[in-house]
N, C-alpha and C positions, 0 to 999 in steps of 0.2 A: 668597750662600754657604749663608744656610739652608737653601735653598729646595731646592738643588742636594742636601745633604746627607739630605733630607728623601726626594728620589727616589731616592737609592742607598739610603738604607734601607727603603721599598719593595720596591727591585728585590732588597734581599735578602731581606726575607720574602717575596717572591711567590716566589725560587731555592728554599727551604727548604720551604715549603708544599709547592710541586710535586718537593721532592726526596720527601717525605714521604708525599703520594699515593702516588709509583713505589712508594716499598718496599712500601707496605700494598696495590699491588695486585700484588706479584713472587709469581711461584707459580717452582717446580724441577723438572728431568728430571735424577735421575742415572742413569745408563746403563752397564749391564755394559761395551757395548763398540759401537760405531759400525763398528766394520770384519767388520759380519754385513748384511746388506741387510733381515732380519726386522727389528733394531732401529731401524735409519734408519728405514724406512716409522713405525715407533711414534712415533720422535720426531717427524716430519714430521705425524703425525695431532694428537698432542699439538699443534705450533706452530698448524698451522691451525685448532684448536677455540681455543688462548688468542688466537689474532688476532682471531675471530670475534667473542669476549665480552669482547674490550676489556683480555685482562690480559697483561701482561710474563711471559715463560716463558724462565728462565737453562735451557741444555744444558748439564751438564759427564759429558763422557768417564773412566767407570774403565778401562778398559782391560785389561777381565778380572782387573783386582790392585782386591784387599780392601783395601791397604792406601791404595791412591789413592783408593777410592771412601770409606774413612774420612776420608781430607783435602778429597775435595770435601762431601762432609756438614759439616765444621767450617766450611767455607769460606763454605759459602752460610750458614749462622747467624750469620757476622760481614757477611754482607751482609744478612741481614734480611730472607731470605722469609721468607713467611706458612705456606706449604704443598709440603712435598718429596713428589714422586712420585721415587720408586728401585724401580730394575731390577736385583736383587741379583748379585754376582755370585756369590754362594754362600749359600745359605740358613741356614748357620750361623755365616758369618762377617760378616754383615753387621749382627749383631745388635747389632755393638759400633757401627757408624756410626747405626742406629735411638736405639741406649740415649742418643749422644749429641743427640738430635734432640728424643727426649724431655723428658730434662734443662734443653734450653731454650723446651721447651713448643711445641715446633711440631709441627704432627699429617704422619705419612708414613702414603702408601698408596702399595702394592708393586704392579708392576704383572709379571704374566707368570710371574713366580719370587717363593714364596712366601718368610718368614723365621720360622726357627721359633722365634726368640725375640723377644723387645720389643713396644712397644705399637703394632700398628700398625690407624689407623683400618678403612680398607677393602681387600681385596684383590683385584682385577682379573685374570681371567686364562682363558683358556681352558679346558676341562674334559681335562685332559694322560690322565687314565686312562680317558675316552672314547675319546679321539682314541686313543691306542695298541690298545685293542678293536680298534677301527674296521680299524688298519691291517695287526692279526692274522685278522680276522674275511674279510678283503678276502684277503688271499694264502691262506688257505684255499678260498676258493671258486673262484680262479685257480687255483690250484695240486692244492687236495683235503687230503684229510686225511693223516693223517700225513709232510707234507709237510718237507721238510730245511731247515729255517731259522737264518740267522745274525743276530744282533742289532750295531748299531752303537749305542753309549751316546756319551750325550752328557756334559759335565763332571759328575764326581763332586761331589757334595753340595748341587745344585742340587735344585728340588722340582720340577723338569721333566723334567729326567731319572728322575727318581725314581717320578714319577708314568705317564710315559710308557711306562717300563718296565714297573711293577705291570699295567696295562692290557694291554699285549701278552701276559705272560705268561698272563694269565687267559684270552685266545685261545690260547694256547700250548695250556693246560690243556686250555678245552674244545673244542678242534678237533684233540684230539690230535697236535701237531704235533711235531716231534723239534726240538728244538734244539740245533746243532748248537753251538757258542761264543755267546756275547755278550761284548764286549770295548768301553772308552771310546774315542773319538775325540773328546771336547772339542769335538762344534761345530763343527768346522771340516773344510773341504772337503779339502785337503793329507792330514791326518792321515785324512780318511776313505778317501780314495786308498789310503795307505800299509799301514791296519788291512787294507783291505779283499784288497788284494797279499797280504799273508803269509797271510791267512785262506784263498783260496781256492787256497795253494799247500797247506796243513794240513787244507782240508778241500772236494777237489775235486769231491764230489757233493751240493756245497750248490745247491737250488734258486731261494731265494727270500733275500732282504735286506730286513732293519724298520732302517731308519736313524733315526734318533731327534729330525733335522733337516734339511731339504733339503739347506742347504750339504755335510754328510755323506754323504748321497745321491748328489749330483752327485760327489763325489771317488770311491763304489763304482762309481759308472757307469764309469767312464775303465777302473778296474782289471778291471772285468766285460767291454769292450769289449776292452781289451787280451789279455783271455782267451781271446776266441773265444769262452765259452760262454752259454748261452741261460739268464740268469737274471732272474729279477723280483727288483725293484730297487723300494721302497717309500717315501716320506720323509713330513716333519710338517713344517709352517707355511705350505706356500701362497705362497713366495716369488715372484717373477715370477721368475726361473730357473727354481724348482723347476717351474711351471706351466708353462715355457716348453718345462722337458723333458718332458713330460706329453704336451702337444701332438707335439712332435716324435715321439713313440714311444718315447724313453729310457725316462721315469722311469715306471712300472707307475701310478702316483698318488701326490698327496701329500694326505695330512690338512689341510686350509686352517683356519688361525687367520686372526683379521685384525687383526694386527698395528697398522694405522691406528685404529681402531675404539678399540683398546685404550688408545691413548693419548688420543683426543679423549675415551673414556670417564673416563682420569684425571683430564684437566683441567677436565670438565662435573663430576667428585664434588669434585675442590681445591674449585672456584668454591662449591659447595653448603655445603663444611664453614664455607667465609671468611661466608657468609652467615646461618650456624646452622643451616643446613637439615640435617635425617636422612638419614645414606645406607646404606644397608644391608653386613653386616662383609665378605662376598663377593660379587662382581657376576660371573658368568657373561658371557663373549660367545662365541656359538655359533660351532659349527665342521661344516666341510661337507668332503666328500670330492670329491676335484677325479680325473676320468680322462679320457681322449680322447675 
């Protein structure tokens, strides 16, 4: 009876050890939102860099709401990661899910969309007021100068949006371009469809479209299509859609982030923080213009 009691308690330090491992090697993705194919690819980069280097990597879905990605931030602190990588879904709302993150001493690095407040180690992301240059500087030399362009934004209070925009306009500026509306579409393909329908009924000698994200892009296309008329149509992230319209002749080009990159970059800086290593406060990954 000793003897027997002797390997059950064994076999429950050996459960408690290896429960204990797990936690101190769990790293987090929290995620604006998985129903964007940019963010999947991110997550998907992230999983295949944490399998690579041996760590546990929890995904939890906000779902475009600030107020879910505050309860998945709580949620993973009572499970005991080490290290949150968060995908904001508003740069000023997320400050409250950071501040809590802090308080319990675990280091967040943002990845895509910055947060203008709380502590956060490193930030990962794209150069967003390159890339919008890039996509003003591109429909000017398609198009010429003072060229009739309509802008599609992406959600309000984002630093991607925000960013992407500053950049465009500064092609706006200097390629004298006329701007004809800029109005949000949130991201999303439907709503960019929809923006893009009433815009081109309000302002029917628009040339050229800066969409602010592929998904957005492809829903201009439908309404441009449906139009009949001959407009360049422009988008940002290098989706395999967005690409795929590129190729086909739809979409004029899209500004390529690489969304994979960006997550396997998260989870190689998590792993450095969990070891002491330095990582530097913003990590750049380039962006390439993608056309036929």
């Amino acid at each position: 009876m000793k003897k027997f009691t002797t390997l059950i308690s064994a076999a429950v330090l050996s459960a408690s050890f290896s429960a204990g491992a797990m936690a101190q090697d769990t790293l987090a993705l929290v995620v604006s939102t998985l129903n964007n194919p940019f963010f999947v690819t991110m997550k998907e980069g992230a999983e295949k860099k944490a399998d690579q280097l041996g760590y546990k990597l929890i995904v939890l879905d906000s779902q475009n709401d600030p107020s879910k990605e505050l309860s998945n931030v709580e949620d993973l602190i009572v499970r005991g990661v080490k290290v949150i990588l968060i995908n904001p879904t508003d740069s000023d709302a997320v400050s409250n899910a950071i501040r809590v993150a802090n308080q319990a001493k675990i280091p967040v690095i943002t990845l895509d969309r910055g947060a203008n407040r709380g502590d956060v180690v490193t930030h990962i992301a794209s150069d967003n007021v390159a890339g919008g240059e890039m996509a003003g500087k591109f429909i000017s030399e398609k198009i010429g100068k003072n060229a009739r362009v309509i802008q599609l934004e992406g959600i309000a209070g984002t630093s991607a949006a925000r960013e992407r925009g500053e950049g465009f306009m500064k092609a706006v500026k200097s390629e004298k371009m006329e701007l004809l509306a800029s109005q949000p579409a949130d991201f999303d393909r439907t709503k960019g469809l929809n923006v893009m329908e009433n815009m081109l009924s309000s302002k029917p000698n628009t040339q050229a479209v800066f969409a602010q994200n592929d998904e957005m892009a492809l829903g201009a296309i439908r309404a441009v299509q449906a139009s009949g008329k001959d407009i360049l149509v422009v988008g940002f992230d290098g989706t395999k859609d967005g690409i795929a319209a590129v190729k086909r002749g739809l979409l004029g080009a899209t500004i390529a982030q690489q969304p994979g990159l960006i997550g396997e970059i998260g989870v190689e800086s998590a792993v450095k923080l969990l070891k002491g290593e330095a990582v530097d406060k913003n990590i750049p990954v380039p962006l390439m213009m993608v056309v036929k």
